[in-house]
N, C-alpha and C positions, 0 to 999 in steps of 0.2 A: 291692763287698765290701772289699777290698784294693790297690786301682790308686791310686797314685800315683808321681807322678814321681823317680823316682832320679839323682841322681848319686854316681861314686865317685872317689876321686883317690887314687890311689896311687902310692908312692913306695917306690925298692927303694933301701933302704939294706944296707951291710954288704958290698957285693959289688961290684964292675966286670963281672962277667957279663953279656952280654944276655941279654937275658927276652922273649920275647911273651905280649901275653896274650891270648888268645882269649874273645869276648865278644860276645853279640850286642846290646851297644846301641853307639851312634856313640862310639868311640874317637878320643882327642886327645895325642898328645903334647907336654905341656906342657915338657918338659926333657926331658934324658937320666937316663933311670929316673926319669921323676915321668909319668903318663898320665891323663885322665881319661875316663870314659866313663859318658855320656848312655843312659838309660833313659828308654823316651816314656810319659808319663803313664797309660796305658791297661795297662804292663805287671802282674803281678801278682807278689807276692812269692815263687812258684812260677815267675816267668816268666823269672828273671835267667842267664844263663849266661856263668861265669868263671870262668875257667881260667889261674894264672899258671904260665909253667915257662922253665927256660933256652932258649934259641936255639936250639939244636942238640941236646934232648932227643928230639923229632919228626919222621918224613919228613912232611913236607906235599906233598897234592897240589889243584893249584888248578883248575878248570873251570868252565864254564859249563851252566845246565841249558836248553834252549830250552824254556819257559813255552806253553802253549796259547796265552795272554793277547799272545805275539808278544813279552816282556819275557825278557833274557836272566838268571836267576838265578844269580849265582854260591856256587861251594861250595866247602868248603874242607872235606878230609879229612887230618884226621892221626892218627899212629898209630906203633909202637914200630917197624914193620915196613913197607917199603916194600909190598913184595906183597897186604899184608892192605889199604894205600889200593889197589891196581887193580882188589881183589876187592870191597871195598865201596865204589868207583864205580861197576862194572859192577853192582851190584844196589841202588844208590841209582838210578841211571837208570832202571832196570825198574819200580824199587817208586815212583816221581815219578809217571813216563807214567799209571802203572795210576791211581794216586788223583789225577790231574788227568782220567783219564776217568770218574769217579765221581764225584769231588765239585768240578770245577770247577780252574779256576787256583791255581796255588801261595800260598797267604796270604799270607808273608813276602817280603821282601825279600833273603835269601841266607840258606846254609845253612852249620853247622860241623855236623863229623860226626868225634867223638872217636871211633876204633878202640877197644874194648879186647878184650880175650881172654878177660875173666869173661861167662859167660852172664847173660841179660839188662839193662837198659837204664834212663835216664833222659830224661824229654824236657822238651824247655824253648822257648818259642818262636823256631822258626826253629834251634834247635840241638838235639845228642842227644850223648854218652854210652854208646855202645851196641856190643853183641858183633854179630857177622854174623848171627845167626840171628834178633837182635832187630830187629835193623834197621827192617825194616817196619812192626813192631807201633810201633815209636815215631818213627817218620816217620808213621803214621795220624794220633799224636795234634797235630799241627801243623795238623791241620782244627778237632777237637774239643779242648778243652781247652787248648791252645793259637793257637787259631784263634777260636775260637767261646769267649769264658769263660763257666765258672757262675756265678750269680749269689752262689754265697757260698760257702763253704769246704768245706763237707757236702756236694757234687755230684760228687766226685770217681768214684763209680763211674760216672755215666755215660758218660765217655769211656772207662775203661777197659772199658765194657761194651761196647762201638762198634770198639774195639782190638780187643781177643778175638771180636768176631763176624769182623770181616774175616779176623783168625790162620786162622781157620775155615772160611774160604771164604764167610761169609754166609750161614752153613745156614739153613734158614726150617725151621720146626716147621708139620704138620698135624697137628690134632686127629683122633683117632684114634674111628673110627664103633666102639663099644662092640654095637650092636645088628647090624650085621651080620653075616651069618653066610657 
């Protein structure tokens, strides 16, 4: 539908600030405040995550996630508030385990996990966006829709339809016997 390969090169002029930028394709530093980063051909225009900010805007917290797959995934969580990274580490571990016993090994290759404080979320491959309570639902979609693409732009509720069943617990519907009494 939309995959092709990216790159971006940017350049911070106007300031001597450091900056990171948080981004889930292969970042390069070409100079000081010039960076580029590699997006791998398969991404989708929905896929990109980038985020510039000064140096010292964020507490960052770094870990490892141990992978089913035996493969150490690293994460990176930041956020305005140190406490809110311990809080949404302890429930990125939880919410990892459970959908690696569901759906298999973690897809990506690491994770950023933007803190914020507004309810709900954005996801993007291998990164999110997201308030605490969203968390999960957009760590689902890193199987689906960010794991798995649709094949064209108008598929988008499926994954969300897969998100909201897990929120859910995965309720199953039976047809209800109208004839019995």
């Amino acid at each position: 539908y939309d995959q092709y390969q990216m790159t971006f090169r940017v350049q911070i002029i106007g300031t001597d600030k450091a900056h990171n930028i948080f981004a889930n394709g292969v970042t390069k530093e070409v100079s000081k405040n010039v960076i580029e980063i590699s997006y791998p051909p398969f991404y989708t225009a929905s896929s990109l995550y980038f985020h510039l900010v000064p140096k010292r805007k964020f507490w960052r917290l770094k870990f490892n996630f141990s992978s089913i797959s035996g493969r150490q995934v690293p994460i990176i969580i930041y956020s305005r508030f140190r406490f809110r990274n311990w809080r949404m580490k302890r429930r990125t571990l939880k919410v990892m385990r459970e959908l690696e016993r569901d759906y298999g090994a973690w897809p990506h290759p690491s994770m950023i996990i933007y803190g914020t404080k507004i309810k709900g979320g954005m996801e993007y491959v291998g990164a999110t966006a997201t308030s605490f309570i969203s968390l999960g639902h957009e760590l689902q979609h890193s199987y689906f829709a960010k794991g798995v693409f649709p094949a064209d732009g108008n598929s988008g509720w499926m994954d969300e339809g897969i998100a909201s069943w897990r929120d859910k617990g995965y309720q199953t519907f039976s047809k209800p016997n109208y004839f019995s009494f």
